[in-house]
DSSP file (Angstrom, degrees, kcal/mol; ACC not computed):
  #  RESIDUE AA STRUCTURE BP1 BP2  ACC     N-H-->O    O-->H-N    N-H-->O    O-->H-N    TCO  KAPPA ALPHA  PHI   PSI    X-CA   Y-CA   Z-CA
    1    1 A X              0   0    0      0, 0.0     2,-0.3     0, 0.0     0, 0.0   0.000 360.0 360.0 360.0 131.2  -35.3  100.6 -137.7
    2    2 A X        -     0   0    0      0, 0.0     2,-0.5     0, 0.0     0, 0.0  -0.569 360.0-164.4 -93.3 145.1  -38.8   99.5 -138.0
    3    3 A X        -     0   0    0     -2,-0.3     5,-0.1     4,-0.0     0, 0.0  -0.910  12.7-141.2-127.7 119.1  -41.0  100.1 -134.9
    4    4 A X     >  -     0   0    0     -2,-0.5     4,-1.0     4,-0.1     0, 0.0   0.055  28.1-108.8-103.4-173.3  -44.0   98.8 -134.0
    5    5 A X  H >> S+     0   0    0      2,-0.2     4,-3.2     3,-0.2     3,-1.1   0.984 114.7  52.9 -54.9 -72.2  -47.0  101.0 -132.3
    6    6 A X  H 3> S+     0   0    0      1,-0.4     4,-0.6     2,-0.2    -1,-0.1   0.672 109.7  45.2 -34.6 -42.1  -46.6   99.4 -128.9
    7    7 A X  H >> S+     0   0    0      2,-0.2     4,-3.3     3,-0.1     3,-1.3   0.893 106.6  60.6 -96.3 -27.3  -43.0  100.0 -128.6
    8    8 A X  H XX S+     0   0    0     -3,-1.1     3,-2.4    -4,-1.0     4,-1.7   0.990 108.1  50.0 -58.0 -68.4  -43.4  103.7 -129.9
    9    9 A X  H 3X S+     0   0    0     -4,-3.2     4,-1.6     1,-0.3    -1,-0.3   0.488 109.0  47.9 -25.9 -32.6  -45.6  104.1 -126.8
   10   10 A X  H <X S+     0   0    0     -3,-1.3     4,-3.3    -4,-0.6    -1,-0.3   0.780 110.1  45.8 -77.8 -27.8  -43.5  102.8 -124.7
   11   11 A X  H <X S+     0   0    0     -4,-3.3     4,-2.0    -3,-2.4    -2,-0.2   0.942 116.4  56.1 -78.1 -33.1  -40.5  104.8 -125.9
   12   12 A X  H >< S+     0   0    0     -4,-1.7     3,-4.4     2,-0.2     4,-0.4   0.859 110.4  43.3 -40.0-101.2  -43.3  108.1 -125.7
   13   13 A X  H >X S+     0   0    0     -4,-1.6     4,-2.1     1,-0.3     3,-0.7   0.557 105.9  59.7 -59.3 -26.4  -44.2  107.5 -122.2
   14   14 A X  H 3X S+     0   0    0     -4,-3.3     4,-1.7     1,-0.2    -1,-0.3   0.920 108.9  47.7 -46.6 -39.5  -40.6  106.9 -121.1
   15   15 A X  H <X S+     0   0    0     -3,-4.4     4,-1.0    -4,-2.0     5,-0.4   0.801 107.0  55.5 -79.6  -8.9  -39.9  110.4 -122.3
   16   16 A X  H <4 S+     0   0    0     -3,-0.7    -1,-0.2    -4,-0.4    -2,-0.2   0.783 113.3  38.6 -60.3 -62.5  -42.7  111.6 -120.7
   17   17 A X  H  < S+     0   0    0     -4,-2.1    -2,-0.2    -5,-0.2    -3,-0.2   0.654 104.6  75.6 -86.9 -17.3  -41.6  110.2 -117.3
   18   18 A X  H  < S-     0   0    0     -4,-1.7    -2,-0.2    -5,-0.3    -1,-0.1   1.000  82.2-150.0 -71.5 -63.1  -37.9  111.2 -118.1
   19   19 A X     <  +     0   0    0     -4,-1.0     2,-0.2     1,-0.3    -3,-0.1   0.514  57.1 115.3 110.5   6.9  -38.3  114.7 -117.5
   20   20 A X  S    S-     0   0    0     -5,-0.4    -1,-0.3     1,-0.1    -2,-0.1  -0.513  73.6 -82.4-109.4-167.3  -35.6  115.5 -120.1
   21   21 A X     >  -     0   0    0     -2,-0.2     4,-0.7     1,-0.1    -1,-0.1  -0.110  42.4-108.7 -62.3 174.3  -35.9  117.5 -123.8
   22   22 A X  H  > S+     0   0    0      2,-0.2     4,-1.4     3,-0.2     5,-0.3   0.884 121.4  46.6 -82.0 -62.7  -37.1  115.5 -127.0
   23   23 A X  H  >>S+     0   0    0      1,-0.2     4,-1.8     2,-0.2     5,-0.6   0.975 108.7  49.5 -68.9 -46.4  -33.6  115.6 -128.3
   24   24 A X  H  >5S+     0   0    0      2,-0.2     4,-0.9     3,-0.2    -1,-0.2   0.858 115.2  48.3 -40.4 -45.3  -31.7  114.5 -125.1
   25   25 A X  H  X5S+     0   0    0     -4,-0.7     4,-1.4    -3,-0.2     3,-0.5   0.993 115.3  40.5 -55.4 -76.6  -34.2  111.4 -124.7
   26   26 A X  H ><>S+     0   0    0     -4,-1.4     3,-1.6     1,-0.3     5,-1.5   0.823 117.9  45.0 -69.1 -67.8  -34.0  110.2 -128.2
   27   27 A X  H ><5S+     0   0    0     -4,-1.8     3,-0.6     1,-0.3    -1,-0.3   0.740 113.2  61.2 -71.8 -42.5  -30.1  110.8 -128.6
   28   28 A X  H 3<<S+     0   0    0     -4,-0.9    -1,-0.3    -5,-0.6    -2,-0.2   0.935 111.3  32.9 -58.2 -52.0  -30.1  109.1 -125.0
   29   29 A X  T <<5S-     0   0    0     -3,-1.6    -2,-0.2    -4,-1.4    -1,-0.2   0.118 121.7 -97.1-113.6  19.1  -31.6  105.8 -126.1
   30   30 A X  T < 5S+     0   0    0     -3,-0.6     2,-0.4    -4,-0.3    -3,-0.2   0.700  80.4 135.1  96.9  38.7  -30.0  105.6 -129.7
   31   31 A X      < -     0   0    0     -5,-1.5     2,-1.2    -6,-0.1    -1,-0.3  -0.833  65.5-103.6-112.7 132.5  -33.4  107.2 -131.6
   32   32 A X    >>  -     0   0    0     -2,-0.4     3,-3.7     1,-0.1     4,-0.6  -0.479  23.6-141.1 -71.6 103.2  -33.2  109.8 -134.2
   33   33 A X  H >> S+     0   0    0     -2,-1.2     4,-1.2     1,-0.3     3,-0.8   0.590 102.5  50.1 -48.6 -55.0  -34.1  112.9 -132.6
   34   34 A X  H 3> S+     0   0    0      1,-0.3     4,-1.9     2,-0.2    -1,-0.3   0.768 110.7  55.8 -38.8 -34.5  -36.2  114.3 -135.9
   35   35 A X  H <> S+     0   0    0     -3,-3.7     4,-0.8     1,-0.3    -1,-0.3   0.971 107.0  50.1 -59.8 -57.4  -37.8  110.7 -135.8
   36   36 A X  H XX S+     0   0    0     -3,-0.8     3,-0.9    -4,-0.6     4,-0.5   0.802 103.4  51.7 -48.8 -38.8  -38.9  111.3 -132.4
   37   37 A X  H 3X S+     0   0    0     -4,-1.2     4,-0.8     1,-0.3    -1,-0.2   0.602 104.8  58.4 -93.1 -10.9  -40.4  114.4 -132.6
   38   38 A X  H 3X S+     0   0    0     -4,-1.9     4,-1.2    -5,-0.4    -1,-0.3   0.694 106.3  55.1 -76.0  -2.1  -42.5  113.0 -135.6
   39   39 A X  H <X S+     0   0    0     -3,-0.9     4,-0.8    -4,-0.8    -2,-0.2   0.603 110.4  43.0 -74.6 -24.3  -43.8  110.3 -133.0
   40   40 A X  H  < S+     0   0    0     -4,-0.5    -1,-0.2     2,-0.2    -2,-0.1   0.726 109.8  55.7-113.1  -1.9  -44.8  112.7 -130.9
   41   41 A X  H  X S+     0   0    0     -4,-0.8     4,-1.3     2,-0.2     3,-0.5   0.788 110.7  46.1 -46.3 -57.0  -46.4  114.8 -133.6
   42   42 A X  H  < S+     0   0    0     -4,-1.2     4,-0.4     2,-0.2    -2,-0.2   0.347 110.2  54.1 -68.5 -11.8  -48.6  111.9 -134.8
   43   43 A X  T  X S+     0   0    0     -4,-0.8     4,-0.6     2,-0.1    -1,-0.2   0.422 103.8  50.6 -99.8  33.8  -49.6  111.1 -131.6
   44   44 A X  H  > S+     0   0    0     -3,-0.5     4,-2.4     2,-0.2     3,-0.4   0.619 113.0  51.3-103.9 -57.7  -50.8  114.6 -130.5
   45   45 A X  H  < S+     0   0    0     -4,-1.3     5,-0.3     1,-0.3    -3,-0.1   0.875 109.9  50.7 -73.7 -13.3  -52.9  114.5 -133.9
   46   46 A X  H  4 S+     0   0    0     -4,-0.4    -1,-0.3     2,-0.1    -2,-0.2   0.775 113.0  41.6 -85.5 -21.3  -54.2  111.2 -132.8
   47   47 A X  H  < S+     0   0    0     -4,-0.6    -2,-0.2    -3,-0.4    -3,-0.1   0.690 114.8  55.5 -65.3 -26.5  -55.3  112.3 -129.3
   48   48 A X  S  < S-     0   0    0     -4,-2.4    -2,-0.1     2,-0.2    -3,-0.1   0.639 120.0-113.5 -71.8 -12.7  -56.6  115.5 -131.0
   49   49 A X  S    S+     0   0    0     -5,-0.3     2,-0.5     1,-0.2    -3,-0.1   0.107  76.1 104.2 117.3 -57.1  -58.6  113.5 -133.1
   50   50 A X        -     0   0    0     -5,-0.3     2,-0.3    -6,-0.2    -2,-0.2  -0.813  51.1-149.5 -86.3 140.9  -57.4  113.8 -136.6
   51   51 A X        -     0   0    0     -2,-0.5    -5,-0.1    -3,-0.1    -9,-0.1  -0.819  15.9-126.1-137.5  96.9  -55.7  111.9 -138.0
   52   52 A X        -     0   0    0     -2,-0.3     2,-0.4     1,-0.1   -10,-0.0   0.258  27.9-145.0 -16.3 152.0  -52.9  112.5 -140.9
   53   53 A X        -     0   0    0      4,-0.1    -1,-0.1    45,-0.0    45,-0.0  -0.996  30.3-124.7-139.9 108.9  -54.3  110.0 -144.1
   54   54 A X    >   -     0   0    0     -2,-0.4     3,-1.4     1,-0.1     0, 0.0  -0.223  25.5 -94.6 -82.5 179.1  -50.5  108.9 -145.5
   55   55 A X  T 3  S+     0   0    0      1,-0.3    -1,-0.1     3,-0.1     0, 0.0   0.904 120.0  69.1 -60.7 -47.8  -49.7  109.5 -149.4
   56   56 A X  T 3  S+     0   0    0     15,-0.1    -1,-0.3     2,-0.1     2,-0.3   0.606  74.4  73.1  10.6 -91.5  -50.8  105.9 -149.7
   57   57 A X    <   -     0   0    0     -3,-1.4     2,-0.8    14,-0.1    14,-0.1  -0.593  61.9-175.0 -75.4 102.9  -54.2  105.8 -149.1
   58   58 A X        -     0   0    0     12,-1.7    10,-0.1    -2,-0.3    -3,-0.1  -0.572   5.7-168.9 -92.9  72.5  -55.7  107.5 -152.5
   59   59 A X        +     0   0    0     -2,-0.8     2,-0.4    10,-0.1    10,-0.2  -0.298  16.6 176.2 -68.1 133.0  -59.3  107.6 -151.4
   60   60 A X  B     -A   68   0A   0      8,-2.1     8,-2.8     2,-0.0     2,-0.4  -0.973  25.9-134.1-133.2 148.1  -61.2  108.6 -155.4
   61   61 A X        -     0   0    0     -2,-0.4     2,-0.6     6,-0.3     6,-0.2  -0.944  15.5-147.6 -83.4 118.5  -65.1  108.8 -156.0
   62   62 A X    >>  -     0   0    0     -2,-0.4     3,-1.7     1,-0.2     4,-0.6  -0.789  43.0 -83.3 -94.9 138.5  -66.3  107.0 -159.2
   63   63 A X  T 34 S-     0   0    0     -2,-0.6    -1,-0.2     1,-0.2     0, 0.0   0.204 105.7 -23.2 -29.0 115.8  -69.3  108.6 -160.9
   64   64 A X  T 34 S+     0   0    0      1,-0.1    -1,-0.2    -3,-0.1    16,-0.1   0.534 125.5  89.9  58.3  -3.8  -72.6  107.3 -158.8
   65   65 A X  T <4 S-     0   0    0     -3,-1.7    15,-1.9     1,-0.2     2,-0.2   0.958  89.8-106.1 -91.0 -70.6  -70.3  103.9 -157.7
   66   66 A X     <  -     0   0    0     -4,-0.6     2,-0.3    13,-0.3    13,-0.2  -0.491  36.2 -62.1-179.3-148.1  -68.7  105.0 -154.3
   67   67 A X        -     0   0    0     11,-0.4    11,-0.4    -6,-0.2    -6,-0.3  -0.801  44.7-157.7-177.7 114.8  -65.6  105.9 -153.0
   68   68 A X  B     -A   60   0A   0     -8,-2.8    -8,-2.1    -2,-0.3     2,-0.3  -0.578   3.4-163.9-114.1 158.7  -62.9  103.5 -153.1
   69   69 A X  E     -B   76   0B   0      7,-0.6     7,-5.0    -2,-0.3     2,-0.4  -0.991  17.6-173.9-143.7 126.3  -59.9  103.6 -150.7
   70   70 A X  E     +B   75   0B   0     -2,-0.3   -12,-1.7     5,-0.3     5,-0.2  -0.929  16.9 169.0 178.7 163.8  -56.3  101.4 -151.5
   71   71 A X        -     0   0    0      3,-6.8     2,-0.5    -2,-0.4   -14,-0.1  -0.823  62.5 -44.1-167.1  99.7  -53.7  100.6 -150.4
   72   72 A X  S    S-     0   0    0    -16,-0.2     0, 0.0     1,-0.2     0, 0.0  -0.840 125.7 -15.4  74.7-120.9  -51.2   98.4 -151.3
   73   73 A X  S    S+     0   0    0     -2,-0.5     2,-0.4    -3,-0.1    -1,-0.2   0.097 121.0  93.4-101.6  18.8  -53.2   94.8 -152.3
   74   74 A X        -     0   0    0      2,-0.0    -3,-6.8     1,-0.0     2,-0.2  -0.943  53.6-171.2-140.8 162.1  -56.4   96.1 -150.5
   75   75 A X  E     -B   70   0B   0     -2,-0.4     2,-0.8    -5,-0.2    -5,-0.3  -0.998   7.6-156.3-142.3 123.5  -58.8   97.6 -151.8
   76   76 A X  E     -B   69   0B   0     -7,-5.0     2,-1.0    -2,-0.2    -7,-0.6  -0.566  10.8-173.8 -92.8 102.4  -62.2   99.6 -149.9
   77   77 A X        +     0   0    0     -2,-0.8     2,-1.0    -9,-0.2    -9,-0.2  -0.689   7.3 173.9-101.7 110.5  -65.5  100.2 -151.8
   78   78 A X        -     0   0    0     -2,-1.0     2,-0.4   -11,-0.4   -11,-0.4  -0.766  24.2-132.9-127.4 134.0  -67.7  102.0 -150.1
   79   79 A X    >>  -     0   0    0     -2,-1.0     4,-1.8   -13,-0.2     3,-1.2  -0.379  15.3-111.4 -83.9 137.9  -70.7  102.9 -151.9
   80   80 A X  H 3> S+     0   0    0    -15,-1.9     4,-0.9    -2,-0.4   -14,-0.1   0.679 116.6  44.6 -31.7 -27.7  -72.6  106.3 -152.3
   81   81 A X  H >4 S+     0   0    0      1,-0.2     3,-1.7     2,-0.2    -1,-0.3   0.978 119.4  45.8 -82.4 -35.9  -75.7  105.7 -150.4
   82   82 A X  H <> S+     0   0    0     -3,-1.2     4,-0.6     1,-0.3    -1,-0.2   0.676 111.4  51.9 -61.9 -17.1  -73.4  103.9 -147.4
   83   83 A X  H 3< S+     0   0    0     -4,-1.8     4,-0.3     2,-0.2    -1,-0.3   0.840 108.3  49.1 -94.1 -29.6  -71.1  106.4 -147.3
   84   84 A X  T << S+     0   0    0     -3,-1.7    -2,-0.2    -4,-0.9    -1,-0.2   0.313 116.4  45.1-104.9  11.7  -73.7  109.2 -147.0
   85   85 A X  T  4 S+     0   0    0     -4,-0.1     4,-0.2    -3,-0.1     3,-0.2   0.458 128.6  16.7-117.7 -41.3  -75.4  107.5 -144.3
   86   86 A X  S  X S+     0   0    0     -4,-0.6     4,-1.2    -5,-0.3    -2,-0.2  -0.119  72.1 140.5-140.8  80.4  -73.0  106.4 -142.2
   87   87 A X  H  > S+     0   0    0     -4,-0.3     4,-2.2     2,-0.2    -1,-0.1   0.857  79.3  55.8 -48.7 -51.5  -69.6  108.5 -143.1
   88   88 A X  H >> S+     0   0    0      1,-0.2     3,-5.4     2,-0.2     4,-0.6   0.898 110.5  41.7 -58.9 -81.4  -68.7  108.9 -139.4
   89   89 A X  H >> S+     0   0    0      1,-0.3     4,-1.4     2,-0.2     3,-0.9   0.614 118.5  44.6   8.4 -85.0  -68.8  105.0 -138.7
   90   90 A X  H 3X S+     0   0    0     -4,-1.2     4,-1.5     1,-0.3    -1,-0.3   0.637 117.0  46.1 -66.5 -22.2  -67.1  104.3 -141.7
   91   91 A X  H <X S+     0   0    0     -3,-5.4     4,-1.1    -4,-2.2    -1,-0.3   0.884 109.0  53.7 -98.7 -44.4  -64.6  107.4 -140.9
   92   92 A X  H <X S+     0   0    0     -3,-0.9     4,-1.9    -4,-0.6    -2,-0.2   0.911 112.2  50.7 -52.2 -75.1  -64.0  106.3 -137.0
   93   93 A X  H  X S+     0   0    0     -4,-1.4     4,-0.6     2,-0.3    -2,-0.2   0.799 107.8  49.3 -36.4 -48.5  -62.9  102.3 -138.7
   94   94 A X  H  < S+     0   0    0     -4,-1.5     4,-0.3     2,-0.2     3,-0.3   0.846 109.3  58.5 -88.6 -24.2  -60.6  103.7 -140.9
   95   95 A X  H >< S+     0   0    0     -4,-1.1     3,-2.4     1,-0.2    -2,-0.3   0.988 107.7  40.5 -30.1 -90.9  -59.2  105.6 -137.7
   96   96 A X  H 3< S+     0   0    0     -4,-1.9    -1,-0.2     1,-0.3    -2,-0.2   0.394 100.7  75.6 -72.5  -3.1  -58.4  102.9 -135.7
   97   97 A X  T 3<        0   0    0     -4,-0.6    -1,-0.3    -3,-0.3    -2,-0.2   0.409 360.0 360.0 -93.7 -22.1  -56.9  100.9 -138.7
   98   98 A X    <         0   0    0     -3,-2.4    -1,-0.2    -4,-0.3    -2,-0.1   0.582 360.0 360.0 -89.7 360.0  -53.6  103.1 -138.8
């Protein structure tokens, strides 16, 4: 079952308000608990800040070019000087992008 963000959130803050265990919730409303408790794993590392980069994403540096990021049919160039000037920026966008 595919899930979108939005609906993860919702089904997070329902458990939230439920008051019951991670497994009892999820088992309650037909989610696999193990599934659940990676939802609520990835968003604790997204409130925390960090944010897991999945097997995907191969980010490689070519000699002097850059540091390219893809993933699937896209494909990131970001180039040495840009990258060492504004990392954070660039690091903050790729953030909000998951």
């Amino acid at each position: 079952m595919k899930v979108s963000r939005e609906e993860k959130a919702m089904w997070l803050e329902g458990w939230k308000q439920s008051g019951k265990s991670v497994w009892a919730y999820a088992k309650g409303n037909g989610l696999l608990p193990q599934t659940f408790y990676n939802w609520i794993k990835r968003e604790d590392q997204r409130a925390s800040g960090f944010v897991e980069i999945p097997k995907q994403i191969k980010p490689r540096i070519e000699k002097a070019q850059g540091i390219i990021i893809e993933r699937g049919d896209i494909k990131i160039h970001i180039p040495v000087s840009i990258w060492e000037e504004d990392s954070k920026a660039i690091l903050e966008v790729l953030k909000a992008t998951q």
